[in-house]
Backbone as a printed PyTorch tensor [residue, N CA C, xyz], in Angstrom:
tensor([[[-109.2210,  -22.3440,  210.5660],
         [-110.5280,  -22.6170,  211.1150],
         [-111.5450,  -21.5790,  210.6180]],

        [[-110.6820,  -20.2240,  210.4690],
         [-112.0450,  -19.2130,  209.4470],
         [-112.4090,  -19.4250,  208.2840]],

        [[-111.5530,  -19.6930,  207.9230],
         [-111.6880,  -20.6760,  206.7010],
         [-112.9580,  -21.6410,  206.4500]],

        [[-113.0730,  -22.0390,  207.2140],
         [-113.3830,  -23.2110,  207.1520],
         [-115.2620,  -22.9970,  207.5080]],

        [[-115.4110,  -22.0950,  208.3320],
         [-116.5870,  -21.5650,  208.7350],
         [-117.3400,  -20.8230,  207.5030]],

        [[-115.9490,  -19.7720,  206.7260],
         [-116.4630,  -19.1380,  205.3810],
         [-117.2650,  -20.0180,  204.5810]],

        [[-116.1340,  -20.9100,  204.8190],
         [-116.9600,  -22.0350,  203.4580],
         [-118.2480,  -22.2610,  203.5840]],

        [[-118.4650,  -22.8720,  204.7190],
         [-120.2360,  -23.3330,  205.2680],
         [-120.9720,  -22.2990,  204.9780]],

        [[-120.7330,  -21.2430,  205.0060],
         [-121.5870,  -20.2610,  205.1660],
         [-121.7790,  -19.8590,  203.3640]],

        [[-120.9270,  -20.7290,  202.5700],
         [-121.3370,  -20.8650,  201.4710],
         [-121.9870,  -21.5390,  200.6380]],

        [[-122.0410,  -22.8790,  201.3450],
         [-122.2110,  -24.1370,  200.8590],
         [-123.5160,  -24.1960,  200.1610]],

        [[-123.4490,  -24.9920,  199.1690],
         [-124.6190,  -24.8230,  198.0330],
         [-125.2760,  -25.9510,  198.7350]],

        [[-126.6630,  -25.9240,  198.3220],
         [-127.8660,  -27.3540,  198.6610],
         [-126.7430,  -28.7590,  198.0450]],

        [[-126.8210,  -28.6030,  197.3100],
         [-126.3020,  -30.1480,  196.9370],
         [-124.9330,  -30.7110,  197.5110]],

        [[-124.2030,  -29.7230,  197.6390],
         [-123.3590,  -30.3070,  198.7790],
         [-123.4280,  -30.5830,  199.8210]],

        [[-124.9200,  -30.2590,  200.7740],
         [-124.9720,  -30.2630,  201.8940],
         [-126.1260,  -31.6590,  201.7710]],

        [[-126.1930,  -32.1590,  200.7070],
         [-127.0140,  -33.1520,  200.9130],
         [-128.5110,  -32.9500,  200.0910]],

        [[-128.8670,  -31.7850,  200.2230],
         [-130.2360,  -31.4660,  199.6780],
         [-130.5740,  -31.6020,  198.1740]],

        [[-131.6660,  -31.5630,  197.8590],
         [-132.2240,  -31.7180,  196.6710],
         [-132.2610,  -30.3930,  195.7930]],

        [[-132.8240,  -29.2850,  196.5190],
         [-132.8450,  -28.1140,  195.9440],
         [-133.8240,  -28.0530,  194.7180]],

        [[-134.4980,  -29.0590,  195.0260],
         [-135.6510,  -29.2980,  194.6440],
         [-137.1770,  -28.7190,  195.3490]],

        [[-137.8700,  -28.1540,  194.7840],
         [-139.3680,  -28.1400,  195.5440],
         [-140.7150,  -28.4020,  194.5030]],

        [[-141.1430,  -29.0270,  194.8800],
         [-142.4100,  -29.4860,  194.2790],
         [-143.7130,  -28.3950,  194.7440]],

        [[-144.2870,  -28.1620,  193.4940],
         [-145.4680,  -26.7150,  193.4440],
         [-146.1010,  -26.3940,  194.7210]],

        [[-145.8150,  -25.3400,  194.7350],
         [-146.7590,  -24.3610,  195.8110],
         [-146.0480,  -24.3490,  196.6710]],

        [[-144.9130,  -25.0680,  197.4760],
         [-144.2040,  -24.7160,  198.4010],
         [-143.2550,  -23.6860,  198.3550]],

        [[-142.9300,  -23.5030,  199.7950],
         [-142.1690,  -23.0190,  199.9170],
         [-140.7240,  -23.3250,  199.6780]],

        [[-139.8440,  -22.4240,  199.2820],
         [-138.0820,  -23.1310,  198.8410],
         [-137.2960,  -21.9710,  199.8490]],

        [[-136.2800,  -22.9940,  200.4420],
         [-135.5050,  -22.6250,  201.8810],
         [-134.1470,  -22.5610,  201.3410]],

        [[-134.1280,  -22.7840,  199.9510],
         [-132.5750,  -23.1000,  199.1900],
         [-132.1810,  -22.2840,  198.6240]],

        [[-132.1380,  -20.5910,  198.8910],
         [-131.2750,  -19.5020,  198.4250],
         [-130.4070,  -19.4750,  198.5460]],

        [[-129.3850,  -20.1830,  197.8550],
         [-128.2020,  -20.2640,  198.3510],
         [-127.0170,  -19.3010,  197.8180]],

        [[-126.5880,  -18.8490,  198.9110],
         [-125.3350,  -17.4520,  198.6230],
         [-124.2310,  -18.2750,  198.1010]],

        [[-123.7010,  -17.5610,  196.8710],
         [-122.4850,  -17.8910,  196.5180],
         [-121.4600,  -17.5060,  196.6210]],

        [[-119.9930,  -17.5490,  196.5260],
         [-118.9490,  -16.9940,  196.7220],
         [-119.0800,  -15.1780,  196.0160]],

        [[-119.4880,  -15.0820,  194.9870],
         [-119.6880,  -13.7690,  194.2010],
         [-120.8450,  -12.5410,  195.4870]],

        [[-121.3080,  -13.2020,  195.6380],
         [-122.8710,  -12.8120,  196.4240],
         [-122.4060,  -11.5550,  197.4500]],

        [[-122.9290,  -10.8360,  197.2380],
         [-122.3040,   -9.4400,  198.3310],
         [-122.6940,   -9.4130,  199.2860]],

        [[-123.6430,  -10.2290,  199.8250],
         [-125.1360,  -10.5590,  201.3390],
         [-123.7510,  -11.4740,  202.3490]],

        [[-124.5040,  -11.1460,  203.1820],
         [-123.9370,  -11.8740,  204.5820],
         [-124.4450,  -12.9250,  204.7180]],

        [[-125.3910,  -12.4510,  204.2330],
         [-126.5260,  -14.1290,  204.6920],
         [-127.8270,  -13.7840,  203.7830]],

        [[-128.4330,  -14.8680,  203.6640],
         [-129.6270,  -14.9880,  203.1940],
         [-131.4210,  -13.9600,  203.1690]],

        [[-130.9720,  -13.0750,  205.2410],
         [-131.8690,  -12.9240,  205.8550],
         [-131.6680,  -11.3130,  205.1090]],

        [[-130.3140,  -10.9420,  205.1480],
         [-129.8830,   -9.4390,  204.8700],
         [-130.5220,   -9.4380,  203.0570]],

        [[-130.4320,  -10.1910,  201.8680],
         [-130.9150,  -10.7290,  200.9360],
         [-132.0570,  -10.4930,  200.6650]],

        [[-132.7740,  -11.2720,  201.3110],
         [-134.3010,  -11.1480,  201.1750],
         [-134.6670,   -9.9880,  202.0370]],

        [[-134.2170,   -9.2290,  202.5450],
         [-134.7400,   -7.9020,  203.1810],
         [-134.7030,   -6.4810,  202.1250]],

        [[-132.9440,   -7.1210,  201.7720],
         [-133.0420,   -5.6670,  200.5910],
         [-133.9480,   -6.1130,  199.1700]],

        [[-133.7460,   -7.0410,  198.7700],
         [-134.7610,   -7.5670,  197.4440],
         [-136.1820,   -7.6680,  197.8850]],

        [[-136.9780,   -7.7440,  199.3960],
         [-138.5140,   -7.6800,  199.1500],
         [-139.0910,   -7.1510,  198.7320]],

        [[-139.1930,   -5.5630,  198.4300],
         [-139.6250,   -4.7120,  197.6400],
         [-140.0830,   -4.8420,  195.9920]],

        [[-138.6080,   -5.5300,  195.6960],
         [-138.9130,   -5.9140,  194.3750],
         [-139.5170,   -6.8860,  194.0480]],

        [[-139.1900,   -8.1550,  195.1240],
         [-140.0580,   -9.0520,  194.5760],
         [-141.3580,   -8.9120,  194.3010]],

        [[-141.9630,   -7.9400,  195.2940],
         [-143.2660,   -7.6500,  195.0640],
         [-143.5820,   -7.2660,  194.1120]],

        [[-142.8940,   -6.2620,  193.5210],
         [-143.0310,   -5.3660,  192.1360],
         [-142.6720,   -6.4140,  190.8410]],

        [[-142.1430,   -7.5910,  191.2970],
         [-142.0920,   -8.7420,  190.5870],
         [-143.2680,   -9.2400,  189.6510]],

        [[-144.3890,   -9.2490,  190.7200],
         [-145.7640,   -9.6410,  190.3130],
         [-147.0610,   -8.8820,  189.8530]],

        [[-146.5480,   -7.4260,  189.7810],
         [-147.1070,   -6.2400,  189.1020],
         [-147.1010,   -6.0460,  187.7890]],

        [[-147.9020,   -6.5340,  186.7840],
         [-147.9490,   -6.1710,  185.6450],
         [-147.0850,   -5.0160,  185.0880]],

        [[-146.4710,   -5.2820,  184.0610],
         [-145.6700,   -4.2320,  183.6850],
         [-144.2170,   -3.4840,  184.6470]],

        [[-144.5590,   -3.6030,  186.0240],
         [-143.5010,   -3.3410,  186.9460],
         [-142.4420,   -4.8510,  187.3280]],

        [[-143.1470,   -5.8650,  186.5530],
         [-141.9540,   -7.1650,  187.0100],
         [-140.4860,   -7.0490,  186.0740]],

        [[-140.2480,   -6.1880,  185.2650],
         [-139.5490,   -5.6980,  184.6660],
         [-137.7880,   -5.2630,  185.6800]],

        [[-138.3100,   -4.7740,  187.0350],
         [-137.7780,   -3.6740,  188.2370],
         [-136.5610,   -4.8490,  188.4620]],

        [[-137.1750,   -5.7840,  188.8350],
         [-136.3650,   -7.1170,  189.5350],
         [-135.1990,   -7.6650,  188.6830]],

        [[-135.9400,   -8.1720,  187.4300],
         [-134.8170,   -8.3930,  186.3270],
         [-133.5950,   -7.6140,  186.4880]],

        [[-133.8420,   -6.4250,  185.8560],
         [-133.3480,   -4.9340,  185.6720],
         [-132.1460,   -4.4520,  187.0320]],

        [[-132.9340,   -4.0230,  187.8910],
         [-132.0370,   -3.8490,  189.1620],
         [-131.5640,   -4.5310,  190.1200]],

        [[-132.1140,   -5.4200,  190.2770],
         [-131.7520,   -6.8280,  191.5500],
         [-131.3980,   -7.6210,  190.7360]],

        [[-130.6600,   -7.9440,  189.6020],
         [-130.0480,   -9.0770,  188.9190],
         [-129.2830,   -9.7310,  189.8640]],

        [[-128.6510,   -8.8800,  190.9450],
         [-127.3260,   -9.3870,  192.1870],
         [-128.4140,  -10.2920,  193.3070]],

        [[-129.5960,   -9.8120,  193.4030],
         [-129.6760,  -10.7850,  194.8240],
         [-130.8890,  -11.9060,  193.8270]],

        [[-130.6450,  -12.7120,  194.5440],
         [-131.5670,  -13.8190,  193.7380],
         [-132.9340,  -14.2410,  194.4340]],

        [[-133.1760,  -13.5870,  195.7130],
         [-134.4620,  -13.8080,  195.9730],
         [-135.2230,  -12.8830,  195.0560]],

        [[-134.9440,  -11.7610,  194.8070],
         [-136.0240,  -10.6850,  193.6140],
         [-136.1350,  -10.9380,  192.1090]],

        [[-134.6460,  -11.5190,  191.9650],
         [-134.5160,  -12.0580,  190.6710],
         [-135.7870,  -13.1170,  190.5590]],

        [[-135.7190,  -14.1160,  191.4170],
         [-136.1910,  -15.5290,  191.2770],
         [-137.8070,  -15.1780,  190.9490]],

        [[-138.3850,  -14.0580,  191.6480],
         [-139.6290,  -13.6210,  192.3560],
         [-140.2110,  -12.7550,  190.9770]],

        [[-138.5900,  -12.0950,  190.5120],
         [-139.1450,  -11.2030,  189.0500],
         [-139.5540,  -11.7320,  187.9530]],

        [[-138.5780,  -13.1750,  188.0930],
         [-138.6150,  -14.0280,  186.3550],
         [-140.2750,  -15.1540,  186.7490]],

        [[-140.8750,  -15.4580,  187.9360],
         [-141.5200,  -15.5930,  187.4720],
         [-143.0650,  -14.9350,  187.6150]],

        [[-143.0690,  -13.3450,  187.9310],
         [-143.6570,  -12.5910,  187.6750],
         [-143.6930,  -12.3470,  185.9010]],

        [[-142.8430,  -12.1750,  185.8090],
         [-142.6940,  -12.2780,  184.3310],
         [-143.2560,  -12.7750,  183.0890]],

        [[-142.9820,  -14.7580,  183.7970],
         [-143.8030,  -15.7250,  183.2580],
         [-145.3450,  -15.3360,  183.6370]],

        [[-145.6760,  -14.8390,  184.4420],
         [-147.3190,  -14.7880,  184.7730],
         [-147.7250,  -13.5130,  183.5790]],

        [[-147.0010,  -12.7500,  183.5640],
         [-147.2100,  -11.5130,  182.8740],
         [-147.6050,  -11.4780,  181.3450]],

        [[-146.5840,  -12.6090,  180.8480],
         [-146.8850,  -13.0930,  179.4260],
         [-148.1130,  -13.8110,  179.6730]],

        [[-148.2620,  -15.0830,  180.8520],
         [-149.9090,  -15.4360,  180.9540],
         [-150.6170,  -14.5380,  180.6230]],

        [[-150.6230,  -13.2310,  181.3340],
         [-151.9060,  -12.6820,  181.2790],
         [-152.1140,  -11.6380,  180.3090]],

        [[-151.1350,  -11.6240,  179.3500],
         [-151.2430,  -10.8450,  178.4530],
         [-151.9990,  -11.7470,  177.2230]],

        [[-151.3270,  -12.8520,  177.1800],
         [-151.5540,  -14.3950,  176.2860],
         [-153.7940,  -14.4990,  176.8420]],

        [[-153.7750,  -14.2060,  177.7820],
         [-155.4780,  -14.3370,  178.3680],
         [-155.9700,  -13.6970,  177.9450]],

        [[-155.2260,  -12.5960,  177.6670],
         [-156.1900,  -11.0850,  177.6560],
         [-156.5260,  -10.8190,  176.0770]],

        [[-155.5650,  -11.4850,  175.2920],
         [-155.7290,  -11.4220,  173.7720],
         [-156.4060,  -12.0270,  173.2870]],

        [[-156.3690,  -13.6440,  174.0440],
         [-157.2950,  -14.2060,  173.2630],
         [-158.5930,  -14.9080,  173.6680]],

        [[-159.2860,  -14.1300,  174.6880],
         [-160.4260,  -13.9560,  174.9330],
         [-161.6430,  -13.2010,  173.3450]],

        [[-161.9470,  -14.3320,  172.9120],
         [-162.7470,  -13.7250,  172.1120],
         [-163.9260,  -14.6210,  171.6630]],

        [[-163.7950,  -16.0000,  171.9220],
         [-165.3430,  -16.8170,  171.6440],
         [-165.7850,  -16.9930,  172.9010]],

        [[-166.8350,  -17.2650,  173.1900],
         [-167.4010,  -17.9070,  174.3040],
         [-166.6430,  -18.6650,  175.1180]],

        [[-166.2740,  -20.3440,  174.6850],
         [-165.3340,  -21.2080,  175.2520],
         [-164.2290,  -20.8910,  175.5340]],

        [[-163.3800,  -19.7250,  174.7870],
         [-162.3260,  -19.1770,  174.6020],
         [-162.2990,  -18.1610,  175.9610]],

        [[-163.0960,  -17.7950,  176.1740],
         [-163.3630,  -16.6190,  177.4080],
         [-163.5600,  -17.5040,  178.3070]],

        [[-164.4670,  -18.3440,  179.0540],
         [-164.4350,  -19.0000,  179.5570],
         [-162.4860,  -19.5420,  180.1330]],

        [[-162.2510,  -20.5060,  179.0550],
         [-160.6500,  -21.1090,  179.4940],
         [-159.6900,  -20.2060,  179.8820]],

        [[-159.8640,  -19.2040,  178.8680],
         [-158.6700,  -17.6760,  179.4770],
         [-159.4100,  -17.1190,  180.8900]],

        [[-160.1870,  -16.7820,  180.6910],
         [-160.5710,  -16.2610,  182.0930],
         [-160.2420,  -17.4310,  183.1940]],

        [[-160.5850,  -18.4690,  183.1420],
         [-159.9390,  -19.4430,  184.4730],
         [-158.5840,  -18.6880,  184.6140]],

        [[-157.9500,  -18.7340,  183.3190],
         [-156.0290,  -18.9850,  183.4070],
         [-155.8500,  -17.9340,  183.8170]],

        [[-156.4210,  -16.4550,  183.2390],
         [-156.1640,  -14.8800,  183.6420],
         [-156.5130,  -15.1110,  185.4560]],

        [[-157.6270,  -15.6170,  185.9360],
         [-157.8150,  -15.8970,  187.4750],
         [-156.5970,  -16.4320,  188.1070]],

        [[-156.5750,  -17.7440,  187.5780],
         [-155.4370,  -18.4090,  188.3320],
         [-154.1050,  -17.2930,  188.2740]],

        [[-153.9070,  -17.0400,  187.0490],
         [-152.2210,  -16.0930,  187.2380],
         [-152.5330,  -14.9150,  188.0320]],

        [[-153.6220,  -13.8670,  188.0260],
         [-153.8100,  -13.3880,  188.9600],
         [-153.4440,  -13.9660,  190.4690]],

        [[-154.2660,  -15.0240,  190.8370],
         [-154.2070,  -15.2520,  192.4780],
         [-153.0110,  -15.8320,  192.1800]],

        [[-151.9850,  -16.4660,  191.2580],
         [-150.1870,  -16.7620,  191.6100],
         [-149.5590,  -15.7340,  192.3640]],

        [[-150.0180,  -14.6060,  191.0830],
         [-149.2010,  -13.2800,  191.5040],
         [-149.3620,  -12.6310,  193.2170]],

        [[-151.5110,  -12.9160,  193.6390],
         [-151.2090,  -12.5880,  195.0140],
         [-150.8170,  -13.0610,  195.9160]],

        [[-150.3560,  -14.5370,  195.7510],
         [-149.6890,  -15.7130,  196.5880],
         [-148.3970,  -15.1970,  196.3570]],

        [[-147.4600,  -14.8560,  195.3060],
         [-146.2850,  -14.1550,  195.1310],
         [-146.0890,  -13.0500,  195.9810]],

        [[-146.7200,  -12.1920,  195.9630],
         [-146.7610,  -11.0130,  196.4700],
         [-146.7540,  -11.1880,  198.4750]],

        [[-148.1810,  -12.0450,  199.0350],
         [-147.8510,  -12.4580,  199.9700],
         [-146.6520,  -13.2650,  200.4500]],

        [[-145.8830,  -14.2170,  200.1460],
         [-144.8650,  -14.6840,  200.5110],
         [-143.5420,  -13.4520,  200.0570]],

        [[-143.8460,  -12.7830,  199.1510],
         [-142.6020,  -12.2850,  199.1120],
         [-143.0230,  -10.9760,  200.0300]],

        [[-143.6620,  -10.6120,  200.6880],
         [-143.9860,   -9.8380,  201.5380],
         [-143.4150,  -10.6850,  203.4220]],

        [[-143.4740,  -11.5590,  203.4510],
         [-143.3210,  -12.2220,  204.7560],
         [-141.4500,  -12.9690,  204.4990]],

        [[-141.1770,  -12.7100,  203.2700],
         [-139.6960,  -13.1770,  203.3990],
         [-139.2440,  -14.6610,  202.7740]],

        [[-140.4770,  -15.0550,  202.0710],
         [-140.3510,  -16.5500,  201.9730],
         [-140.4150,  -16.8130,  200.0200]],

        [[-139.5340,  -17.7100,  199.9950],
         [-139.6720,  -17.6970,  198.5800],
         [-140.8010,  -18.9310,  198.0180]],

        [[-141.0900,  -18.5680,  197.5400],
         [-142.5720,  -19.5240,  196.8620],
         [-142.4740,  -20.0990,  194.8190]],

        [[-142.5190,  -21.2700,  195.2420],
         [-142.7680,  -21.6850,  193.8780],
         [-143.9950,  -22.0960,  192.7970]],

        [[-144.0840,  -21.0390,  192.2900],
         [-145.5740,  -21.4990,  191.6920],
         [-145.6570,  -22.8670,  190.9200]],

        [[-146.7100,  -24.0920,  190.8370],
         [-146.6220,  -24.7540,  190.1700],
         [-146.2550,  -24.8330,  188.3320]],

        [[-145.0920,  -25.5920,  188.2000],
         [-144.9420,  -25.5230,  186.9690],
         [-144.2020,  -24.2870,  186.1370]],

        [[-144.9110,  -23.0370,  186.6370],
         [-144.4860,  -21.7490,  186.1530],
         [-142.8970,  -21.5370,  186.6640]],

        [[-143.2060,  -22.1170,  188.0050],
         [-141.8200,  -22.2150,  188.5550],
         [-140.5740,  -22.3490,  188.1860]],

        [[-140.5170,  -23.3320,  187.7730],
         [-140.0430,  -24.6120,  187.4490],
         [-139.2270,  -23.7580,  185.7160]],

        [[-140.2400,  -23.6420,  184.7800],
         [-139.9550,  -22.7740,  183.6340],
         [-139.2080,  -21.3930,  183.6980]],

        [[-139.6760,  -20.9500,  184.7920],
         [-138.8180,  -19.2310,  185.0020],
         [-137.6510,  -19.6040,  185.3380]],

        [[-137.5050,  -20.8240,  186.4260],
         [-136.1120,  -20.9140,  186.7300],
         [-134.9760,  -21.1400,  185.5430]],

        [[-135.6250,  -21.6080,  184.4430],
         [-135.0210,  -22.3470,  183.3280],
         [-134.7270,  -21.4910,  182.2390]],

        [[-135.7070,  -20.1400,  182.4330],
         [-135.1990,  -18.9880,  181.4570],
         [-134.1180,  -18.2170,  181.6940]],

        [[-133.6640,  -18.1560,  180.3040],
         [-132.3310,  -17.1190,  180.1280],
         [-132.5230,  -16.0910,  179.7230]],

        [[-132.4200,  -14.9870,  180.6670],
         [-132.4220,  -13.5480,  180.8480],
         [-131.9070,  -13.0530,  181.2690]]])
């Protein structure tokens, strides 16, 4: 019967029915601990990785998460796509140089900015957040 409780307390989204899916800007409830996973639970997880996630979305410091929290996957998740924003805004910052050109980068440099402070707020309150699209791509990189 302990057994049996272990398991649940492992169980991935898709076995339990779920999609493990989230569509942009929401929130995702599907951290799911795996057998390898050194956390008790999810809550102990996202307590020791908040720090980083934050530092996730810090220019030049989203590096921290990759690097040292490779083990918990809420900082990981929070670092890779700090990451992706990071190349955004480096990609903005270069090629700002005609008029129209400044204009379109500056929207995109804005928008990845306010990702990162929407990042930063949710990973400050414990909640994992998926940025539109960017999301979606970080999850898909191999690093």
């Amino acid at each position: 019967m302990e057994e049996n409780l272990e398991e649940k307390k492992y169980q991935t989204d898709s076995e339990s029915g779920g999609t493990g899916q989230s569509s942009g800007g929401e929130r995702r409830d599907d951290i799911n601990l795996d057998a390898e996973s050194p956390y008790v639970d999810e809550e102990e997880m996202v307590e020791e990785g908040r720090a980083a996630a934050i530092l996730g979305y810090v220019p030049f410091l989203c590096f921290i998460p990759l690097i040292r929290m490779r083990h918990n996957k809420f900082a990981y998740r929070h670092g890779k796509q700090g990451l992706f924003l990071f190349f955004v805004e480096i990609m903005a910052v270069f090629f700002m140089i005609d008029v129209i050109s400044n204009l379109f980068w500056g929207v995109l440099l804005i928008l990845a900015v306010g990702s990162a402070i929407f990042g930063i707020i949710y990973a400050i309150q414990g909640k994992d957040f998926t940025i539109p699209f960017i999301g979606d791509v970080a999850d898909k990189m191999k690093i």
